[in-house]
Each structure stands twice: as C-alpha cells, then as structure tokens.
C-alpha positions in Angstrom: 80.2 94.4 65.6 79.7 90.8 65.9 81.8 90.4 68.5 80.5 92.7 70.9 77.0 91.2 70.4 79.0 87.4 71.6 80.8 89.3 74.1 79.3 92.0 75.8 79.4 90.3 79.2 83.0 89.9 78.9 83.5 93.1 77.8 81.3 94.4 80.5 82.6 92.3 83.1 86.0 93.6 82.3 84.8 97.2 82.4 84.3 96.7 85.8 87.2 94.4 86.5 89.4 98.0 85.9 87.0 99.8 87.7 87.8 97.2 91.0 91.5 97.0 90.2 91.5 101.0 90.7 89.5 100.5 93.9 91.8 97.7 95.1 95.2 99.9 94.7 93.2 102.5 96.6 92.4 100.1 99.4 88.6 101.7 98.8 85.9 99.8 100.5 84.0 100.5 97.0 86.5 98.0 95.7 84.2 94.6 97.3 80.7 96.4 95.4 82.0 96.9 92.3 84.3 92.9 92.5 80.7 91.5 93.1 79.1 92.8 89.9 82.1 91.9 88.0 82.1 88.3 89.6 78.6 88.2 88.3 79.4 88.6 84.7 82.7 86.6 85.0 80.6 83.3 86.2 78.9 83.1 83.0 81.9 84.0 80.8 84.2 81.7 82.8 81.5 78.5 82.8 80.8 79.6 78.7 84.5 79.3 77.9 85.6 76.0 79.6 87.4 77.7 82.4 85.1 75.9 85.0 87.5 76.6 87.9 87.8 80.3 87.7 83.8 80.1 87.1 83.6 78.3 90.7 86.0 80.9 91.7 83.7 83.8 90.3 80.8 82.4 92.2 83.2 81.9 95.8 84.7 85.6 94.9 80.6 86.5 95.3 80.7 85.6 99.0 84.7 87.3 99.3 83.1 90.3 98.0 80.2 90.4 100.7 82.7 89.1 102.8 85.3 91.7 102.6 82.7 94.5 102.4 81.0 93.8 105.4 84.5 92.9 107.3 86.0 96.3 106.4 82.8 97.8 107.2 82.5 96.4 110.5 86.1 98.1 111.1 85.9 101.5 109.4 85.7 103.2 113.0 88.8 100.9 114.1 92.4 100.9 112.8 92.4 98.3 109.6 95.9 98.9 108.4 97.5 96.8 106.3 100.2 94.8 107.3 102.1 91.8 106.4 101.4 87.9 107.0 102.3 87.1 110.0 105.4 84.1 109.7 103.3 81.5 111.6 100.9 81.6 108.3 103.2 81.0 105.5 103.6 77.9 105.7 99.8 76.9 106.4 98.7 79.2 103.1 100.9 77.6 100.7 99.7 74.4 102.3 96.0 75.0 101.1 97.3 76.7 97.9 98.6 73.2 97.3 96.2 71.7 98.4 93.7 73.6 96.8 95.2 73.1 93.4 95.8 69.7 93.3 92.2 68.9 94.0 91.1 71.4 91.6 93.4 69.7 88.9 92.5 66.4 89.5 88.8 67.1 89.2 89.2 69.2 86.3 90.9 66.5 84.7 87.9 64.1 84.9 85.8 67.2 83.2 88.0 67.2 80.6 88.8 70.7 80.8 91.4 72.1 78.4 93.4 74.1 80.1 92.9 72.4 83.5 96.4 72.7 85.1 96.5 76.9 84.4 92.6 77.0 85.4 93.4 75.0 89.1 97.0 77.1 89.6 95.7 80.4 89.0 92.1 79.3 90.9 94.3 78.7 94.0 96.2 81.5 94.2 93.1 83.8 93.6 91.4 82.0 96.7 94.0 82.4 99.0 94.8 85.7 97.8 91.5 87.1 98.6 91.5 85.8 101.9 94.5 87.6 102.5 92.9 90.8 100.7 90.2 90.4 103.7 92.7 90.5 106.3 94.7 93.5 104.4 98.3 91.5 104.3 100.7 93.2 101.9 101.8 89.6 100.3 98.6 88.9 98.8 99.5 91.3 95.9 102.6 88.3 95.2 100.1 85.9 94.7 97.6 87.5 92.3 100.9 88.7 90.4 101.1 85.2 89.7 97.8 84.4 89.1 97.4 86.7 86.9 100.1 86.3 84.6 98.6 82.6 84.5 95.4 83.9 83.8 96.6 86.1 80.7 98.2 83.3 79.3 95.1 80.5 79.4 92.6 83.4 78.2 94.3 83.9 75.0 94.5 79.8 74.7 90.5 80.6 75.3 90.1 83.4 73.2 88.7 85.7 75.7 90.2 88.7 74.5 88.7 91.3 76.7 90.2 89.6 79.5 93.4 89.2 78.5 93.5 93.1 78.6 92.0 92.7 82.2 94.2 90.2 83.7 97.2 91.6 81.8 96.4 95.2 83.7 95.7 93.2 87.4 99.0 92.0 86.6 100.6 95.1 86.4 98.3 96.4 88.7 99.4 93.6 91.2 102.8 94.9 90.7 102.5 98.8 91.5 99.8 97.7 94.5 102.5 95.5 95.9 104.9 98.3 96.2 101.8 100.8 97.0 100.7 98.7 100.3 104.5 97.7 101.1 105.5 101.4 101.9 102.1 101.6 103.7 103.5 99.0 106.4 
C-alpha cells in the first residue's frame, strides 16, 4: 500500500502511457491527447527520480503532443500516410541525434546525474523520434526500439518500477508498430 501512496503518479502516468502506446500502433489522432496527460505526470516522476533529461523531454513531448495533434488535424481531410524517411534525411537526423546527446551528456555530467549517459542516449532518440512520429515516417519506430530498451534498463537502476513495465511494453510495442506501419508503406 505504501507504494502506491509514493507512486501513484507513476503508476498513473504509466496507465496512460499503454493507453498512448495502443493509440500510437493505431496511428489514432487520440494518441497526441492522451501522450500529453501522460507527459504531465512523467515530468514530475522523471525530475523526482534523477532522470532530468527524460524530465526536459517530458516537458518538450508537451509541445510534440500539441504539435502532432494539431498537424494531423490540420490534415485529416488530406492524404497523411505514412511513409518512410526520405534518404536525403538520414544523415542530417543522426546528425542532431548526436548532436543532441552529446550536449545532453555533457550537461548532465555537471548535474551530477547518475545515470547521465542512458538519460542523454535514450533523450535523443525520443526527440528525434517524435519528430519523425509528426511527419508519419515508418523508421521512427527503430529509434524508440532503442530508446526504449535504454529506458527499461536505467529505470530499474532508478527504481521506477511501473515504468519499467511501460517502457518494456513501448519496446515491444515499437517492434510490432515497426512491422504494423512498414506493410502500410
């Protein structure tokens, strides 16, 4: 009982974590909502457990969640199919990936974060990925496979329990979308 009183935000975030993984393999609009109320409990867990990165990302998956709801909106009477990233991209993504997690890791370094080379990997990949989730590319399902095996791994260093089970489904998850949206190209 004690530990659903210290983690009901977790537990709840988490709740709807599944609920926008189901959305997400859907392709469902719905999928942005119900990412922005989980976002909203995941900044406090995140900042409470030392996992400031994935906090900050919490907070910038806020404005990917208005974001993306208001860009598939805006296209619901147009043809919004998903497709894959174009080969002029690849390269400049996995630029800012890099780049992305190398600043991350050296200014979680100065915060003394403990797991500060997981938290900046798996931050990257998640912000790249959900720009790609905006524009509906297939290969952004890779990424979060990644992320989220990364993520798995520093949450049970962190003891956050209830999103170990998360991230451990978004990894699976990730895997069956990937396949999911690929036969959809």
């Amino acid at each position: 009982m004690n530990f659903l009183q210290t983690h009901w935000q977790e537990i709840v975030g988490a709740a709807f974590g599944f609920l926008y993984l189901y959305f997400e393999y859907k392709a469902d609009i719905k999928m942005w909502a119900v990412g922005f109320v989980c976002s909203l409990f995941y900044v406090y867990v995140f900042f409470n457990s030392q996992v400031y990165a994935y906090a900050g990302i919490s907070v910038y998956y806020l404005f990917a969640d208005a974001y993306g709801w208001f860009s598939w909106r805006k296209r619901k009477d147009e043809v919004f199919v998903i497709t894959r990233v174009p080969s002029r991209l690849i390269a400049p993504l996995a630029g800012v990936t890099l780049v992305i997690a190398a600043i991350l890791y050296f200014v979680l370094r100065h915060f003394d974060s403990p797991v500060a080379l997981g938290d900046s990997v798996m931050t990257a990949l998640s912000i790249v990925a959900i720009y790609m989730l905006t524009k509906k590319y297939v290969e952004q399902w890779l990424l979060l496979i990644v992320a989220n095996i990364i993520s798995v791994a520093l949450f049970v260093k962190q003891g956050l329990y209830p999103s170990v089970v998360l991230y451990a489904a978004f990894a699976v998850g990730s895997v069956l979308g990937y396949f999911k949206w690929r036969r959809e190209v």
